[in-house]
C-alpha positions as CSV (number, residue, x, y, z in Angstrom):
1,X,3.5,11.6,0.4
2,X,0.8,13.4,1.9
3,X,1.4,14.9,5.4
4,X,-1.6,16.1,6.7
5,X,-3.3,14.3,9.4
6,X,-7.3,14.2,10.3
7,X,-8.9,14.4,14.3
8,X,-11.5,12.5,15.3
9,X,-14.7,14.5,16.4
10,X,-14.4,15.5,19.8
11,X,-10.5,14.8,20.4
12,X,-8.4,17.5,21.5
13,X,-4.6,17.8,21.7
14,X,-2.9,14.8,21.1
15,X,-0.2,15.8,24.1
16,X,-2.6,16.4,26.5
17,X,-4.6,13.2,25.7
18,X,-1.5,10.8,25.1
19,X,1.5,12.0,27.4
20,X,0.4,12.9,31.0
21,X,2.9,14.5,32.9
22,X,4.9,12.0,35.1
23,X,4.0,13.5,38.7
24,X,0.0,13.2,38.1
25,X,0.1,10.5,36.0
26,X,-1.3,8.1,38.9
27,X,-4.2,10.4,39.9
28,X,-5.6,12.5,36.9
29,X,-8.7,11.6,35.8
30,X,-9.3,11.3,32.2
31,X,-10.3,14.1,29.9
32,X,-13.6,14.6,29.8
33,X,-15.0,15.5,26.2
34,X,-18.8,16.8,25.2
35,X,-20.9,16.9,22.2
36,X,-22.6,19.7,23.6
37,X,-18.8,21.3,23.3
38,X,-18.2,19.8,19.8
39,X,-21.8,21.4,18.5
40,X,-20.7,24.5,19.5
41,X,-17.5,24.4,17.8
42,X,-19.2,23.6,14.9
43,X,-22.1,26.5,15.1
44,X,-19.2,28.9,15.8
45,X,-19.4,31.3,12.8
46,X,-16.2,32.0,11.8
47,X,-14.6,35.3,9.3
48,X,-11.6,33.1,8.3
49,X,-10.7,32.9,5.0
50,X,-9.2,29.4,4.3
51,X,-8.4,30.4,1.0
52,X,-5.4,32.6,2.1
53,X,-2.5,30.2,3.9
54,X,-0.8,33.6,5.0
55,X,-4.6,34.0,7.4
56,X,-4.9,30.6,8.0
57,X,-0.8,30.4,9.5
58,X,-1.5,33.5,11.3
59,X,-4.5,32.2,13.1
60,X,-3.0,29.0,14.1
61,X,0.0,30.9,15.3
62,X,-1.6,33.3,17.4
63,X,-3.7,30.6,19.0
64,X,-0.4,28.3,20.2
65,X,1.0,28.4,23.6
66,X,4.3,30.0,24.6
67,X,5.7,26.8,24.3
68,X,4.7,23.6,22.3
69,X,5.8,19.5,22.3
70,X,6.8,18.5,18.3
71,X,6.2,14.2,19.1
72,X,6.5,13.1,15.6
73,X,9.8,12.2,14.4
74,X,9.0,13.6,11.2
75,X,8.6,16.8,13.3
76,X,5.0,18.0,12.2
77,X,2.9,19.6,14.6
78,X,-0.5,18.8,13.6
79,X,-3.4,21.0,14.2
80,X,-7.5,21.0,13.7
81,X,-10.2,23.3,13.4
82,X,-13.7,23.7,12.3
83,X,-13.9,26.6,9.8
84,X,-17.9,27.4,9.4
85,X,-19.3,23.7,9.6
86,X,-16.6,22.1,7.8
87,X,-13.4,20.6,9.5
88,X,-9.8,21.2,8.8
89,X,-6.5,19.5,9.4
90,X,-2.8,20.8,9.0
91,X,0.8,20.7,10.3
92,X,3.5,23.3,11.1
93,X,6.5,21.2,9.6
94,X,10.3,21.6,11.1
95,X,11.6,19.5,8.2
96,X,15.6,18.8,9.1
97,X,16.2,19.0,5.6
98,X,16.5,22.9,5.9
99,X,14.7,23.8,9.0
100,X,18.1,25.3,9.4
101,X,18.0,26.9,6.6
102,X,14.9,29.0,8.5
103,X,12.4,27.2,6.3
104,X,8.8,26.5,7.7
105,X,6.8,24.0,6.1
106,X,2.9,25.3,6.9
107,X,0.1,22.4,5.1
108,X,-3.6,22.4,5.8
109,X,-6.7,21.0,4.0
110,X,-10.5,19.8,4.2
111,X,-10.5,16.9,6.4
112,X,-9.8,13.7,4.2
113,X,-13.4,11.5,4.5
114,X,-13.4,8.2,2.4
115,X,-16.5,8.8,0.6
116,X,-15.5,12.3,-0.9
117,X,-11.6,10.9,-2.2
118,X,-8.9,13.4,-2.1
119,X,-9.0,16.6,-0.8
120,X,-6.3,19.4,-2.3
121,X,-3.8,20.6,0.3
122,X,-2.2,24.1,0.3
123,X,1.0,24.4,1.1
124,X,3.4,27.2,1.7
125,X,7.1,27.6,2.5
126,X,7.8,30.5,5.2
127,X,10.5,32.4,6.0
128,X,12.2,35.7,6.9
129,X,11.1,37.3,3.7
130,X,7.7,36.3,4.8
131,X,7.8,37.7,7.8
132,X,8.4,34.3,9.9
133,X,11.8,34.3,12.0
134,X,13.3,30.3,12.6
135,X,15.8,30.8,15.4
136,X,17.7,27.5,16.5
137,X,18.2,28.0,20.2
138,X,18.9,24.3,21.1
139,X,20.0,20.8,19.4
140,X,16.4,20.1,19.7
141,X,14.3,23.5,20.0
142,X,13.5,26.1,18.0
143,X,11.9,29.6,18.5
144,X,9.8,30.6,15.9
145,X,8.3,34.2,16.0
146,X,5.9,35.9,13.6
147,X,4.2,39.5,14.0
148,X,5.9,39.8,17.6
149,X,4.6,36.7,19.2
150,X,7.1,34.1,19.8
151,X,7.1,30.9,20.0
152,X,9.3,27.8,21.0
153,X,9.1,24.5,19.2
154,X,10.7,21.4,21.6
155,X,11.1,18.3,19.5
156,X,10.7,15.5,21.2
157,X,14.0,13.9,22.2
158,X,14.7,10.5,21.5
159,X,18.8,10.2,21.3
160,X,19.2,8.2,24.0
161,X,16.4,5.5,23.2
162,X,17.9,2.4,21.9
163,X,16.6,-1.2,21.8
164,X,17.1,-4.3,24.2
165,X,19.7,-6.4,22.4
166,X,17.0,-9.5,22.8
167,X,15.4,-7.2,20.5
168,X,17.3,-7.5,17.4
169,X,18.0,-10.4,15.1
170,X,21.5,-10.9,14.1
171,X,21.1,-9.3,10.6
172,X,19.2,-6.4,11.4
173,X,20.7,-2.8,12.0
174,X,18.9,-0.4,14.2
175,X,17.9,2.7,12.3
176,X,16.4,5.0,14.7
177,X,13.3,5.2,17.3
178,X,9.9,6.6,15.9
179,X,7.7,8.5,17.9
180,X,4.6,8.1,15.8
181,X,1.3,10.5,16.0
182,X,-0.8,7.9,17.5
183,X,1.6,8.1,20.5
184,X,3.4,4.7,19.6
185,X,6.8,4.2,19.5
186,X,8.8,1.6,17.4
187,X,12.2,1.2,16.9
188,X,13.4,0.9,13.1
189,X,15.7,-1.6,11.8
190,X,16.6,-2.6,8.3
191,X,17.2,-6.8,8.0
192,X,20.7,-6.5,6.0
193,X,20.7,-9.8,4.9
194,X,17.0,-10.1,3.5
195,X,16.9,-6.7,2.7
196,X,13.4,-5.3,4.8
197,X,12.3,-3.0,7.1
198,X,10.4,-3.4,10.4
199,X,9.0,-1.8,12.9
200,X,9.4,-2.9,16.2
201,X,7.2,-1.8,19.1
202,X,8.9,0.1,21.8
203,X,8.1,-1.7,24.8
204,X,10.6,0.5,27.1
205,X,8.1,2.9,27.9
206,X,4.3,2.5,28.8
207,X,2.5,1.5,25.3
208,X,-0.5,3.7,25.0
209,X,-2.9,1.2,23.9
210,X,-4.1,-2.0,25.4
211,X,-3.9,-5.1,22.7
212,X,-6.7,-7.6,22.2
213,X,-5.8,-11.1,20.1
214,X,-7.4,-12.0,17.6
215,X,-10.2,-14.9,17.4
216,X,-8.0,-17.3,15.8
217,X,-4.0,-16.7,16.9
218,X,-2.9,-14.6,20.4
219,X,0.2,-14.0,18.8
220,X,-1.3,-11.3,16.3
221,X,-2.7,-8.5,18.9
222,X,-4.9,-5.8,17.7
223,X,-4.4,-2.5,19.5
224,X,-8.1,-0.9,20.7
225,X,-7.4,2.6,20.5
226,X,-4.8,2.9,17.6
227,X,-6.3,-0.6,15.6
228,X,-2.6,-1.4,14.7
229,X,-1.7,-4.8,14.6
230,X,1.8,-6.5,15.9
231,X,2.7,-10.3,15.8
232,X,4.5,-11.7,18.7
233,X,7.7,-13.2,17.3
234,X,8.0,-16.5,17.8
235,X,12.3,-16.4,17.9
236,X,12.7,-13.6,20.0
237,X,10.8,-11.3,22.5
238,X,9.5,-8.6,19.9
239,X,6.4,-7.6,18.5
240,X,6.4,-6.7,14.7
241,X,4.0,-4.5,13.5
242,X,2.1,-6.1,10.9
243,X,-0.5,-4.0,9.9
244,X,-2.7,-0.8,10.4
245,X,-6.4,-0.5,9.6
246,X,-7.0,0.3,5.9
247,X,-9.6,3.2,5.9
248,X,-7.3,4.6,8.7
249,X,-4.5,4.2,5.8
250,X,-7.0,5.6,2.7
251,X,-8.1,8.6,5.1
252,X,-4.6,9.5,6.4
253,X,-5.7,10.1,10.2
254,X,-3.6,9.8,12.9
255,X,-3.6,5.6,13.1
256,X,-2.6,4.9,9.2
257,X,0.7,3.8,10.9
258,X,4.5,5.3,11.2
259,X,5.6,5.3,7.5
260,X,5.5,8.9,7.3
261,X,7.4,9.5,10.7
262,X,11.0,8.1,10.2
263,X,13.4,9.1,13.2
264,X,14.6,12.1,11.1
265,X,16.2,13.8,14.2
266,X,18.2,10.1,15.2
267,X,19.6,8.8,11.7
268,X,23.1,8.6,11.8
269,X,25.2,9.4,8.5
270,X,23.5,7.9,5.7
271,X,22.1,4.9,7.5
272,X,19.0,5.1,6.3
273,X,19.7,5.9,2.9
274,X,22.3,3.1,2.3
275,X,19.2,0.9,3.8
276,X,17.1,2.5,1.0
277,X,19.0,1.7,-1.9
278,X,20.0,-2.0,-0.4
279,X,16.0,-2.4,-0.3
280,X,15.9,-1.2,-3.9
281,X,19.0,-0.2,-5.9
282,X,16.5,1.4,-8.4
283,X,16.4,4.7,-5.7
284,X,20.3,5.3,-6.2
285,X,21.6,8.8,-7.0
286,X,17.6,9.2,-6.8
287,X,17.5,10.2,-2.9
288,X,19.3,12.2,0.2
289,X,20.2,10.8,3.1
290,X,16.4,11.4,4.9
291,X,14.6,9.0,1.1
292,X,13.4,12.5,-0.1
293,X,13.2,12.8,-3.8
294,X,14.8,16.1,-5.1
295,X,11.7,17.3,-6.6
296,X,10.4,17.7,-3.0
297,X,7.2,17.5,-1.3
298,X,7.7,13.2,-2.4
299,X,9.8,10.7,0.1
300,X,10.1,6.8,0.1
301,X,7.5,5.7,2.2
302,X,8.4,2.5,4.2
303,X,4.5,1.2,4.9
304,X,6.4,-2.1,5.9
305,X,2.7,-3.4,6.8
306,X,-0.6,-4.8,5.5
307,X,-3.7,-2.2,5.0
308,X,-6.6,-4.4,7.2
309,X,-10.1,-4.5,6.8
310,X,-10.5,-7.7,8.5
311,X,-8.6,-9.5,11.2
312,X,-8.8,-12.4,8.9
313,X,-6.6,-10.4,7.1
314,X,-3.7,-10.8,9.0
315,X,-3.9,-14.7,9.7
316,X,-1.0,-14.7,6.6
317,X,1.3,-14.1,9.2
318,X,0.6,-16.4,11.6
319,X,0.5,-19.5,8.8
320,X,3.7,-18.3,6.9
321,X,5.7,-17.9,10.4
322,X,4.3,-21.1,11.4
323,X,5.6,-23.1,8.7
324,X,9.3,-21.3,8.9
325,X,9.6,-21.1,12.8
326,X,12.0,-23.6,12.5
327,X,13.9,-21.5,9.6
328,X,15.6,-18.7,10.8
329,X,17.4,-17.5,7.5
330,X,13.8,-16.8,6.0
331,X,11.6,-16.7,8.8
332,X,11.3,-12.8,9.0
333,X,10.2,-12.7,5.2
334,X,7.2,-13.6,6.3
335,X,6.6,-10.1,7.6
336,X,8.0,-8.4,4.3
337,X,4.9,-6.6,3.0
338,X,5.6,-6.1,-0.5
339,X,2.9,-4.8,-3.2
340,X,2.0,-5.6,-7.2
341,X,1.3,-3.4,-9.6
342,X,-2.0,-2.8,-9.0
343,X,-0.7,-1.9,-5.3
344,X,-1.8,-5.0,-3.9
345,X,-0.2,-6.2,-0.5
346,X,1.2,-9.4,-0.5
347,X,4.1,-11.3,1.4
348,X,7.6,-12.0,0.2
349,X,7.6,-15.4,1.3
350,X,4.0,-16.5,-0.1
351,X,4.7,-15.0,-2.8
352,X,8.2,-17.0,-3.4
353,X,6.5,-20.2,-3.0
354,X,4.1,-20.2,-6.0
């Protein structure tokens, strides 16, 4: 699974753009952004030498704040820069497979663009013997110092978010909330009966989009900043994320949707490993607790949603719930996203009836 994440042109860090402290929330003004600024970024001529991770970590490090917010469950703190002309994306990764362990996970590559395909990442494990100190000073924080400059990771904390009973259908088992890079939150829960995942949007908290319906159904709503789409349940008072607009998918940004940002932190026992396996017996004895593979670098990526082009697209949901509104035992396979071989999206339930 690839973990790097792209930036717009022009956006800047996704903390300060998404999550506005409480007290100024009401008054602030929003952030003002330039392309006069972006130019200059880009005509900056820079002595870097991408080639070296150990040059790249230490620049990144040196240029972070005291203190910094983790947000994605996976706990990757993304960064971007502009090396020369040509733009960059990476992560700082506490991985709570052996963050503990004093392991830091440091990724970065050429910004993914559809035209070009895949770009190579390079990735490096750090630790003490390279020179980078992991100290656990708190459930969720870290302090993580290099070449006398400390610094302290928070991770976002999320252990008391649980959602509404009216939430839930009777077969489905919370897993854990997701604070995804967009700045979305869904809660995760495994159907134990039909065997599927979904993501349900968090609608405790302010949602940081604003939803549009589509031409055709209000019940599927197309978010305007993050282009995800959720369908308004027609049995309970939920909305199910159904899918996330494909380039956004292809090109790995920050919208491709919360697969790769499971509630790592919040999974108690082996919850969502026993989910796993229930979903696909084929992955036991093959996984640990968190779906990673023991190769590493490779985890089971739950993309419980359609890859979009077109609105049109998603109008599958709206006929296949349609038609089973008024049967609840297989109702919610109509938002199983499965794929073929030639990876393919398709739904359980259409699929069933040929």
């Amino acid at each position: 699974m690839k973990q790097v994440r792209r930036i717009l042109p022009g956006l800047i860090a996704l903390s300060a753009l998404l999550v506005p402290s409480a007290a100024g929330a009401q008054s602030q003004m929003p952030v003002l952004h330039t392309n006069q600024a972006y130019l200059e970024e880009v005509m900056r001529q820079s002595t870097l030498d991408v080639k070296d991770p150990k040059a790249v970590f230490a620049f990144v490090f040196t240029n972070l704040p005291d203190t910094v917010t983790v947000y994605p469950t996976e706990n990757f703190f993304y960064f971007t820069f502009v090396n020369n002309g040509v733009p960059y994306d990476g992560n700082i990764a506490l991985a709570a497979s052996d963050r503990d362990q004093g392991k830091v996970n440091f990724t970065y590559s050429e910004d993914l663009e559809g035209w070009r395909g895949d770009t190579p990442d390079t990735h490096i494990v750090l630790d003490a013997a390279a020179g980078v100190q992991l100290e656990k000073i708190d459930r969720l924080a870290y302090k993580m110092t290099y070449k006398g400059k400390s610094v302290i990771f928070k991770l976002v904390d999320l252990s008391n978010v649980r959602p509404p009973a009216s939430a839930l259908a009777p077969t489905e088992k919370f897993i854990g909330p997701v604070f995804d890079e967009s700045g979305i939150r869904f809660f995760l829960v495994f159907d134990q009966k039909l065997k599927i995942f979904h993501y349900i949007l968090d609608e405790t908290i302010k949602v940081l989009d604003q939803f549009e319906p589509s031409p055709r159904s209000d019940r599927i709503l197309i978010g305007k900043r993050t282009a995800f789409a959720f369908y308004r349940d027609q049995l309970r008072d939920r909305k199910i994320l159904i899918g996330a607009y494909e380039p956004n998918m292809a090109t790995n940004t920050w919208f491709d949707g919360p697969f790769d940002q499971l509630p790592d932190n919040f999974i108690e026992g082996d919850s969502l490993h026993d989910a796993l396996i229930a979903s696909d017996p084929t992955l036991k004895g093959r996984i640990d607790r968190f779906g990673n593979f023991p190769s590493g670098g490779e985890r089971v990526g739950l993309d419980a949603y359609w890859p979009y082009r077109s609105v049109s697209d998603l109008y599958v949901f709206d006929r296949c719930a349609t038609a089973r509104q008024n049967t609840p035992s297989s109702y919610y396979l109509c938002f199983a996203v499965e794929y073929d071989r030639a990876h393919h999206p398709y739904l359980r339930a259409v699929r069933q009836q040929k």
